[in-house]
SEBA-987984 format. One line per 5 residues: number of its first residue (from 0); their letters; for each residue x negated, y negated, z negated of C-alpha. Coordinates in nm, 4 decimals. Last residue first. Layout:
residues N
NUM = a = X,Y,Z  ... .
end
This chain:
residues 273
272 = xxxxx = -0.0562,1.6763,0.0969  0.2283,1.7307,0.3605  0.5396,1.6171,0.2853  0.8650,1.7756,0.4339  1.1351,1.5437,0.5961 .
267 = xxxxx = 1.4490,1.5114,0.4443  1.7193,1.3106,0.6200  2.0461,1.0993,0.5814  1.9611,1.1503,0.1956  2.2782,1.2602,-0.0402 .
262 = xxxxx = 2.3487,1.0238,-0.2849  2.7393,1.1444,-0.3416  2.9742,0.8998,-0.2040  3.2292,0.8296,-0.5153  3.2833,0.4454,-0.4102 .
257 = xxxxx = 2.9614,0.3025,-0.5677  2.6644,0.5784,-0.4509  2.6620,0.8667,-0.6953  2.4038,0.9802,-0.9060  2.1438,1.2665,-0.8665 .
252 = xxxxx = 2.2297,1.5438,-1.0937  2.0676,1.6715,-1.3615  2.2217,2.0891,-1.4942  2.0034,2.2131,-1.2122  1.6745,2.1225,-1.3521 .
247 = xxxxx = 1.3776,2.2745,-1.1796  1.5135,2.3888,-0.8342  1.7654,2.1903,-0.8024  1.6392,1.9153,-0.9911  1.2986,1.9104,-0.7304 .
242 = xxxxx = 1.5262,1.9740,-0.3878  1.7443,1.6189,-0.4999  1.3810,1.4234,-0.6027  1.2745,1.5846,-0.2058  1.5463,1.4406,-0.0534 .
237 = xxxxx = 1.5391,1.0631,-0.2539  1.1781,1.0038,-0.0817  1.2787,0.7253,0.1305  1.5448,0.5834,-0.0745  1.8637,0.4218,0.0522 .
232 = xxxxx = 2.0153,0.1091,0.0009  2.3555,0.1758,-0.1612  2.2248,0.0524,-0.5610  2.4937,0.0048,-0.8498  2.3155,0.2911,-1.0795 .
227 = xxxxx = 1.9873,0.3890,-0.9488  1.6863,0.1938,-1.1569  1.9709,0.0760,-1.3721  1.9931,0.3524,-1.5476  2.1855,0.6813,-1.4996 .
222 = xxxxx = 1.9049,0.8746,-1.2971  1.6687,0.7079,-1.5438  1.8497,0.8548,-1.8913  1.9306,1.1406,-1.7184  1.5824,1.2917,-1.6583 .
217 = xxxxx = 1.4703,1.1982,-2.0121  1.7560,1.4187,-2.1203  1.6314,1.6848,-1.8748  1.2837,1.6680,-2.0921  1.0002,1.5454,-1.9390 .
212 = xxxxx = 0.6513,1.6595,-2.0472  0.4283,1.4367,-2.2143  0.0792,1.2733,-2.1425  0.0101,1.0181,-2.4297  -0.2178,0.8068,-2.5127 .
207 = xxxxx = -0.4948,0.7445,-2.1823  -0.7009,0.4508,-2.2558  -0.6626,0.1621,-1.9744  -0.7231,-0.1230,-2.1955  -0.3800,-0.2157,-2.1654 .
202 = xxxxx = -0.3540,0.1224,-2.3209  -0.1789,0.4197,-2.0924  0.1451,0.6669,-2.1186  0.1217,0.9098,-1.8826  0.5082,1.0801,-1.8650 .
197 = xxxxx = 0.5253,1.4164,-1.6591  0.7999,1.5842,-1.4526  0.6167,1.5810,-1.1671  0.2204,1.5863,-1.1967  0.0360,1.3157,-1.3492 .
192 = xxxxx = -0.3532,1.3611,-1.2207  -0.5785,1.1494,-1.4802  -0.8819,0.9919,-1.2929  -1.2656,1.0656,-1.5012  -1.4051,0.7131,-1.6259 .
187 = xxxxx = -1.6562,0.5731,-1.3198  -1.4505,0.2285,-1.3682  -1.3309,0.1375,-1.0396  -1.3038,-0.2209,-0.9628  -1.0652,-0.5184,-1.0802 .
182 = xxxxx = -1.2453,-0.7078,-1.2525  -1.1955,-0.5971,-1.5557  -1.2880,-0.3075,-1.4789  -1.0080,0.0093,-1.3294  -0.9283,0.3821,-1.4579 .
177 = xxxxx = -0.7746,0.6019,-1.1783  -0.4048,0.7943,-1.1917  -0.3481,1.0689,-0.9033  0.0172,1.0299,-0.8907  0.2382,1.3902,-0.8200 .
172 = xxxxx = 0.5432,1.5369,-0.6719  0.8802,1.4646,-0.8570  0.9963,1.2106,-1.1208  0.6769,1.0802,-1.2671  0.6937,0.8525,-1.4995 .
167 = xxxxx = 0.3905,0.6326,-1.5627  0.3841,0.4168,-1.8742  0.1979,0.0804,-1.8703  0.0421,-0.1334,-2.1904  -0.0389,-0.4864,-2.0953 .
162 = xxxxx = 0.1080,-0.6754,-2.4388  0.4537,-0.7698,-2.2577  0.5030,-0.4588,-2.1261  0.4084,-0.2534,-1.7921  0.6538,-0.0026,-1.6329 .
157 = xxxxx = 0.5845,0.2395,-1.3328  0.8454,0.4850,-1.2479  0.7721,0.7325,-0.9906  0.9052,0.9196,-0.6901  0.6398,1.1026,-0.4340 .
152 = xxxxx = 0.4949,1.0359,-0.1047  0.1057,1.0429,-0.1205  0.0393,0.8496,-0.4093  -0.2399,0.6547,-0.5767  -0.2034,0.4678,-0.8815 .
147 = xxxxx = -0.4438,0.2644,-1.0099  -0.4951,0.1291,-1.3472  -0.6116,-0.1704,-1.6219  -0.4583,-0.4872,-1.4909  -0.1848,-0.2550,-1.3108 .
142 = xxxxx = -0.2073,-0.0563,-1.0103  0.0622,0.0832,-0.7433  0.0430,0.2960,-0.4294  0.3112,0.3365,-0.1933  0.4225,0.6793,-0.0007 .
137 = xxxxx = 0.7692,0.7119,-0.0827  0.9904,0.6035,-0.3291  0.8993,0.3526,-0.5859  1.0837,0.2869,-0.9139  0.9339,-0.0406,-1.1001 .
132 = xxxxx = 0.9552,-0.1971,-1.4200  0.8584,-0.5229,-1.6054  0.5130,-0.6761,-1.6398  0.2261,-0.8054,-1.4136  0.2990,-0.4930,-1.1230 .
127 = xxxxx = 0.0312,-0.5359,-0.8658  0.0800,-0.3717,-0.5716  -0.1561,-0.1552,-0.3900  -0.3959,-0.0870,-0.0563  -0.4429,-0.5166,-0.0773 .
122 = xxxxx = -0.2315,-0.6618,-0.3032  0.1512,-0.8089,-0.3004  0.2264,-0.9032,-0.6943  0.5132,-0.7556,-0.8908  0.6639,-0.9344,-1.1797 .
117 = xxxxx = 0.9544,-0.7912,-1.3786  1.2693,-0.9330,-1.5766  1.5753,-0.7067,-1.4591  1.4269,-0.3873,-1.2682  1.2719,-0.3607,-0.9695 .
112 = xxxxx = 1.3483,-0.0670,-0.6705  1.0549,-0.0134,-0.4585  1.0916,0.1282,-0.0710  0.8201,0.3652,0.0699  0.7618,0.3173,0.4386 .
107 = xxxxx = 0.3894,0.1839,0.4260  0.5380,-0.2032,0.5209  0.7284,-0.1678,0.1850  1.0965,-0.2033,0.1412  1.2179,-0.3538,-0.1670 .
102 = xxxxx = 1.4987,-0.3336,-0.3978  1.6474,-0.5433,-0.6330  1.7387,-0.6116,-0.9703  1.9170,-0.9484,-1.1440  1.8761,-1.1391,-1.5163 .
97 = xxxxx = 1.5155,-1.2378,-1.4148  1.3331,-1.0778,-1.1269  1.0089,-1.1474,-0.9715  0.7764,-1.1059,-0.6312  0.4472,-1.2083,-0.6014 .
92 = xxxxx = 0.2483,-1.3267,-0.3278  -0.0690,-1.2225,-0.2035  0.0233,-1.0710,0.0305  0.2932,-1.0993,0.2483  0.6537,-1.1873,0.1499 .
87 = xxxxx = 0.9530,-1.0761,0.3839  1.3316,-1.2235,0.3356  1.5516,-0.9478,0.4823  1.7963,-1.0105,0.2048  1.7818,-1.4031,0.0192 .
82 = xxxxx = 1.4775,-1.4922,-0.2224  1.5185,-1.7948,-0.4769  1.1600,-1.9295,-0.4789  0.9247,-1.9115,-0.7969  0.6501,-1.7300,-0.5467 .
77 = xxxxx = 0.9436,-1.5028,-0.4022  1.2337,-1.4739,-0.6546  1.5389,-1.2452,-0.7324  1.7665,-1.4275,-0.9460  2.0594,-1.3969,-0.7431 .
72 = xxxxx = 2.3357,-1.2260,-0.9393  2.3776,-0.8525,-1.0475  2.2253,-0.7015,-0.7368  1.9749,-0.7620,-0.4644  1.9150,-0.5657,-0.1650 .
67 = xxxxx = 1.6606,-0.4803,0.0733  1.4288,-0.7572,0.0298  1.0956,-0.6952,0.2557  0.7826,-0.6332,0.1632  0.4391,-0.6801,0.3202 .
62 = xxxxx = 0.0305,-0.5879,0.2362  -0.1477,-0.8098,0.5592  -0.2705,-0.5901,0.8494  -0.6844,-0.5035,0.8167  -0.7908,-0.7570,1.0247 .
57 = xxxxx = -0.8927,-0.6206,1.4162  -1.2489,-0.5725,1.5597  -1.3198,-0.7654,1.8785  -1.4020,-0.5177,2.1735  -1.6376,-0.6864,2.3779 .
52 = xxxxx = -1.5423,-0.8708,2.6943  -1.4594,-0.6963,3.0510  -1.7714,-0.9045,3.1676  -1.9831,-0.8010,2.8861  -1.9174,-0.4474,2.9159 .
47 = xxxxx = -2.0208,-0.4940,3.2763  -2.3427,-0.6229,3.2080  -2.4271,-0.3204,2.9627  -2.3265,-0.0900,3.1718  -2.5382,-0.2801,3.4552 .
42 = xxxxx = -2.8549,-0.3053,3.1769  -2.8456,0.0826,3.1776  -2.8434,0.1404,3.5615  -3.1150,-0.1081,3.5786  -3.2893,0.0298,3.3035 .
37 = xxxxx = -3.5982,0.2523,3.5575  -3.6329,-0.0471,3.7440  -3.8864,-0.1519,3.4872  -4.0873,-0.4106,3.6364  -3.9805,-0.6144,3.8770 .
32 = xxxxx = -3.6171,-0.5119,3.8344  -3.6129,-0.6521,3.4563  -3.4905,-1.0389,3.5992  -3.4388,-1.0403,3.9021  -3.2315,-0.7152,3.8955 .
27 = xxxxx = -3.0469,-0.8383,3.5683  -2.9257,-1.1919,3.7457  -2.8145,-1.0900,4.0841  -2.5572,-0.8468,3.8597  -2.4040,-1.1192,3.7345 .
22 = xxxxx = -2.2652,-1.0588,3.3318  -2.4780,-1.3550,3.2288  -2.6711,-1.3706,2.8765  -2.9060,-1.1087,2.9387  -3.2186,-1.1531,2.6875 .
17 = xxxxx = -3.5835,-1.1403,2.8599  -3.9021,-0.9695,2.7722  -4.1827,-1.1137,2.8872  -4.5702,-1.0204,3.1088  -4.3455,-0.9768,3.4158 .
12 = xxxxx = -4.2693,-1.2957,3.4704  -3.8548,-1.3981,3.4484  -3.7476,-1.7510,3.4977  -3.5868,-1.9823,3.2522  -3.8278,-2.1647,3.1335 .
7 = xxxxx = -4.1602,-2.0607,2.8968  -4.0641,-2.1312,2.5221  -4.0584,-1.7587,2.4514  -3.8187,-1.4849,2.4263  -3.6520,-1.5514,2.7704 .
2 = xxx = -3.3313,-1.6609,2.8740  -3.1083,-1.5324,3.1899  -2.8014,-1.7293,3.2703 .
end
């Protein structure tokens, strides 16, 4: 059908612009053909785009994770719901722990490892972690009420308390660390940059504290924790931790998998920042 831009029917005079609302060829010549034959070629383009449909723009893909595995019990939760491995959740639910730990694999590729009594919320671009303590591997970025983290393939420890505050831990590479609102937003405050081997400790207002250096002790007392000990699913990121102590502190060593397997990655695949 052809339609004009006044209350005249539906023909075409020359004296009146007309809309295109039919992908017919027979249509556009009677209608601008008269006059300006000149935008027949155009209008045709334009006709046949409409006939072959419009591109439709997609949704940005919902945040996932999937349970990996889940140890010491079976208090691993999805919205207050006793999870079981492979279960998925999708944004924006959230994802606890009481007296058990677990690990997650992220739809980005980077897997998260919770510890016993944490809440971590699906988001858009970033989880939430509520409270409680999180090792990610890989390329996933993280926020709290106050912060966000952004990565590009690194190993961190996130851990908020019961009053807000977080500490970052940065095992290897490095987490670009910006200040939020309220609400949510970015604040304008200058970003901290938390290089490896560096512990950010943050305000649940978001003030920076601390910023100390990790000592090999500090090293051993995660790599011995319950972050790694008892856990066989692997770790994205695990080859580049192993090349980091090697290089920087050769008397840590990554643990070993239950039955004496050392935790030796299947493959290591460089980063590129």
């Amino acid at each position: 059908m052809v339609r004009c831009l006044s209350d005249s029917p539906p023909r075409c005079p020359n004296s009146r612009r007309c809309i295109v609302t039919s992908p017919r060829r027979s249509k556009v010549f009677h209608c601008l053909g008269q006059r300006n034959p000149e935008r027949i070629g155009l209008l045709l383009i334009v006709a046949a785009s409409l006939h072959l449909g419009a591109p439709v723009c997609a949704a940005t893909p919902a945040e996932t994770a999937t349970v990996k595995e889940i140890l010491d019990g079976n208090e691993l939760f999805i919205d207050a719901r006793q999870a079981r491995l492979n279960q998925q959740a999708v944004s924006p639910q959230e994802i606890s722990t009481e007296n058990s730990r677990g690990q997650l694999s992220f739809a980005s590729g980077a897997a998260g490892r919770l510890n016993r009594y944490s809440q971590l919320r699906l988001g858009s671009g970033c989880f939430l972690l509520r409270k409680g303590e999180v090792l990610v591997s890989g390329r996933q970025s993280g926020c709290t009420r106050s912060s966000r983290l952004s990565v590009r393939g690194t190993n961190y420890v996130l851990r908020v308390d019961d009053e807000g505050g977080s500490e970052l831990t940065v095992l290897e590479g490095s987490v670009e660390v910006e200040p939020l609102t309220e609400g949510g937003e970015p604040s304008g405050q200058p970003s901290t940059t938390v290089n490896g081997g560096e512990r950010l400790r943050l305000s649940a207002a978001g003030v920076v504290l601390t910023l100390l250096k990790l000592s090999s002790g500090d090293y051993s007392a995660i790599l011995e924790g319950p972050l790694f000990l008892g856990f066989t699913a692997p770790l994205p990121a695990i080859g580049s931790l192993e090349s980091y102590l090697r290089s920087r502190l050769p008397g840590v060593s990554l643990p070993s998998l239950p039955g004496g397997s050392p935790l030796i990655p299947l493959l290591n695949l460089p980063r590129f920042f």
